[in-house]
C-alpha positions as CSV (number, residue, x, y, z in Angstrom):
1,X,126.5,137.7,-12.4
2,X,125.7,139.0,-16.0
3,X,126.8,135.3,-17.4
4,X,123.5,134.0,-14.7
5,X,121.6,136.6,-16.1
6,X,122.0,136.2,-19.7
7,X,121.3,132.3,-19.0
8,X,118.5,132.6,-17.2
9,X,117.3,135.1,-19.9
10,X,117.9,132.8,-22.7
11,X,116.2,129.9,-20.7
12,X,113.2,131.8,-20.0
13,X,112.8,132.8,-23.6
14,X,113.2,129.0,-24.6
15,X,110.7,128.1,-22.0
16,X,108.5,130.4,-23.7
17,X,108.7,129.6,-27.5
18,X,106.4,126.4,-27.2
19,X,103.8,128.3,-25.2
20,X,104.2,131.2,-28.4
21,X,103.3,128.5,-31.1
22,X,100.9,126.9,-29.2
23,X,98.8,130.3,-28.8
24,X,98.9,130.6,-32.6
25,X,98.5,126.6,-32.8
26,X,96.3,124.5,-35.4
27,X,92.7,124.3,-35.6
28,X,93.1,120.6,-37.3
29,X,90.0,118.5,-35.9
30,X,88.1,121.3,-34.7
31,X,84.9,122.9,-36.2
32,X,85.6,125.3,-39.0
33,X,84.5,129.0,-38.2
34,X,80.9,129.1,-39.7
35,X,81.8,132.6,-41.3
36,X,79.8,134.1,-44.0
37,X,81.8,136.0,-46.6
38,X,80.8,138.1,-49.3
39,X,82.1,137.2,-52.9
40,X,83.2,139.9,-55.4
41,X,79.6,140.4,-56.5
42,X,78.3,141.4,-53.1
43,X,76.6,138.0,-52.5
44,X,77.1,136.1,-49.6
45,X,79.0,132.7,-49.5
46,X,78.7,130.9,-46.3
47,X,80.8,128.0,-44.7
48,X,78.0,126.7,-43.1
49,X,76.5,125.9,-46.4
50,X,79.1,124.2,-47.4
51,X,79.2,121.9,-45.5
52,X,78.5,118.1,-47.0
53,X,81.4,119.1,-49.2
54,X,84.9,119.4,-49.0
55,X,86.6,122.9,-49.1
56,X,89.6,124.5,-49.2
57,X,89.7,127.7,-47.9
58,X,93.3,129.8,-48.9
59,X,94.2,132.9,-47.4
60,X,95.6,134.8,-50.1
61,X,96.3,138.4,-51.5
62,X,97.0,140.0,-54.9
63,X,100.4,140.8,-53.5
64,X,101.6,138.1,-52.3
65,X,103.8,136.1,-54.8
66,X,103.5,132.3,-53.1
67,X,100.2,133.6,-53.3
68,X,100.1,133.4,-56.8
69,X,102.3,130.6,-57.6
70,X,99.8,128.4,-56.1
71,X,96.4,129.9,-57.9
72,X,97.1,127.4,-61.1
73,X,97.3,124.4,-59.2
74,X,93.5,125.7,-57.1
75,X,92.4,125.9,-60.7
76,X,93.4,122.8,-61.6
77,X,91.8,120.9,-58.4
78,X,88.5,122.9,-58.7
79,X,88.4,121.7,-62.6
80,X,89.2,117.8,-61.8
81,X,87.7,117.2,-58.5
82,X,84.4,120.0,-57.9
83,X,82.2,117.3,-59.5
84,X,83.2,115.2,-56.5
85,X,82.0,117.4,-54.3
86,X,85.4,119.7,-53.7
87,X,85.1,123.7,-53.1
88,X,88.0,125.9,-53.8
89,X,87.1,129.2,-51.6
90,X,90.4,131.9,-52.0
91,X,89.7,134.5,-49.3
92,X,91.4,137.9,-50.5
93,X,93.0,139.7,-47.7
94,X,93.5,142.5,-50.3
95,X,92.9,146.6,-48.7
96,X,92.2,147.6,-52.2
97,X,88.8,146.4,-52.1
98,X,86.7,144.0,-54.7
99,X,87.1,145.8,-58.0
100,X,90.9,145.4,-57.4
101,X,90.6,142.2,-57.2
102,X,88.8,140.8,-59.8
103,X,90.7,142.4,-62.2
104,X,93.2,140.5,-60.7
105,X,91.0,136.8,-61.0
106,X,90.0,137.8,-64.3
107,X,93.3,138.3,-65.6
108,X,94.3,134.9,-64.1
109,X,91.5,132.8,-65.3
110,X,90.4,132.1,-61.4
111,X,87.3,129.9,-61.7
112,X,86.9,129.3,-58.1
113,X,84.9,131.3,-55.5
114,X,86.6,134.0,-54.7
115,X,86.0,135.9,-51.3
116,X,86.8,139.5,-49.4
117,X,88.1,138.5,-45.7
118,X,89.7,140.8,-43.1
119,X,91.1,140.7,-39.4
120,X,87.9,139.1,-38.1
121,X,88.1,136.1,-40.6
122,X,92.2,135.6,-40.0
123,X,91.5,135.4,-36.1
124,X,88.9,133.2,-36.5
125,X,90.8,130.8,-38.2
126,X,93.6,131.2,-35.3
127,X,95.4,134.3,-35.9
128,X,97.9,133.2,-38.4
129,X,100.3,135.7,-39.6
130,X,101.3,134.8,-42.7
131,X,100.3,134.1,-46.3
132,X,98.9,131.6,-48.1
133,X,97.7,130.1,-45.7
134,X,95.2,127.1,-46.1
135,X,92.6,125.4,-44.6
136,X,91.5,121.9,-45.8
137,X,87.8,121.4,-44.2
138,X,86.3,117.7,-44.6
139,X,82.3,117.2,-45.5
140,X,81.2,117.0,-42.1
141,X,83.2,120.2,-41.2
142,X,85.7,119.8,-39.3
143,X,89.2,121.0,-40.4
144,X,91.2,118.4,-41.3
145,X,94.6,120.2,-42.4
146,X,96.2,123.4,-42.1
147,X,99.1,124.7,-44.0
148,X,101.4,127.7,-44.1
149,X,103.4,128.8,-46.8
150,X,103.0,128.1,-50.9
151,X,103.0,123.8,-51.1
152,X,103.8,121.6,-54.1
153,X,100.4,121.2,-56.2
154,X,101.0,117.3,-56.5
155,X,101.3,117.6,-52.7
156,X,98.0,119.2,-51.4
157,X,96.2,117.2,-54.1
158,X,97.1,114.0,-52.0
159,X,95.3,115.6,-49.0
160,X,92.4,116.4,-51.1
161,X,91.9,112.8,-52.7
162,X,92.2,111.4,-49.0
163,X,89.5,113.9,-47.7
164,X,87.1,113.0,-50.7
């Protein structure tokens, strides 16, 4: 009787696992959140506007060390492909608030728009629970890729070139 038990327990949980991912799921050919941020000025930055253009939105935090193995490689995209119409947009998920952080981008040489977001801007993007985590928006915006997890340079760049 325990042997049926613990089988029907372990199906049960199986059953469940795809139904778990898909609640978290991907947001990949659907509208991007039209979420207005503000950068570490106090000025808004809005999605909407952006739109027309192709962004990458990263979920990051000054913590987080895949975090920050991937800000030279955002750097390097923003410096060869923003005259083509690409938008690097790092949302901070930091707790210790703006100043923290751009001593942080400062130190780093972050040239790209940098962004505070909190638990309303992670559940609008799906409720991921993990960082980085990425968002590649196309120009008529509409997401068109979404990563978790630090990702070769050379690798996201080929999704970039596609989407420009």
């Amino acid at each position: 009787m325990k042997t049926l038990l613990r089988s029907l327990c372990v199906i049960l949980c199986l059953g469940l696992l795809p139904a778990a991912a898909l609640a978290q799921g991907t947001l990949t050919g659907q509208a991007a959140p039209a979420l207005v941020f503000k950068d570490l000025a106090g000025a808004e930055v809005s999605l909407a506007a952006l739109k027309g253009k192709v962004v990458v939105v990263d979920f990051w935090a000054t913590w987080c060390g895949p975090c920050i193995q991937e800000i030279p490689g955002y750097i390097a995209l923003q410096k060869k492909y923003g005259k083509d119409g690409l938008v690097i947009v790092g949302v901070s998920l930091d707790q210790k608030g703006p100043a923290h952080v751009k001593k942080f981008v400062e130190a780093r040489g972050m040239d790209y728009t940098i962004v505070m977001g909190d638990n309303e801007a992670v559940d609008a993007f799906g409720g991921f629970n993990s960082i980085p985590t990425t968002f590649l928006i196309g120009r008529d915006g509409r997401i068109i890729h979404q990563k978790s997890g630090a990702w070769a340079h050379d690798k996201y760049e080929e999704l970039v070139q596609k989407a420009l």
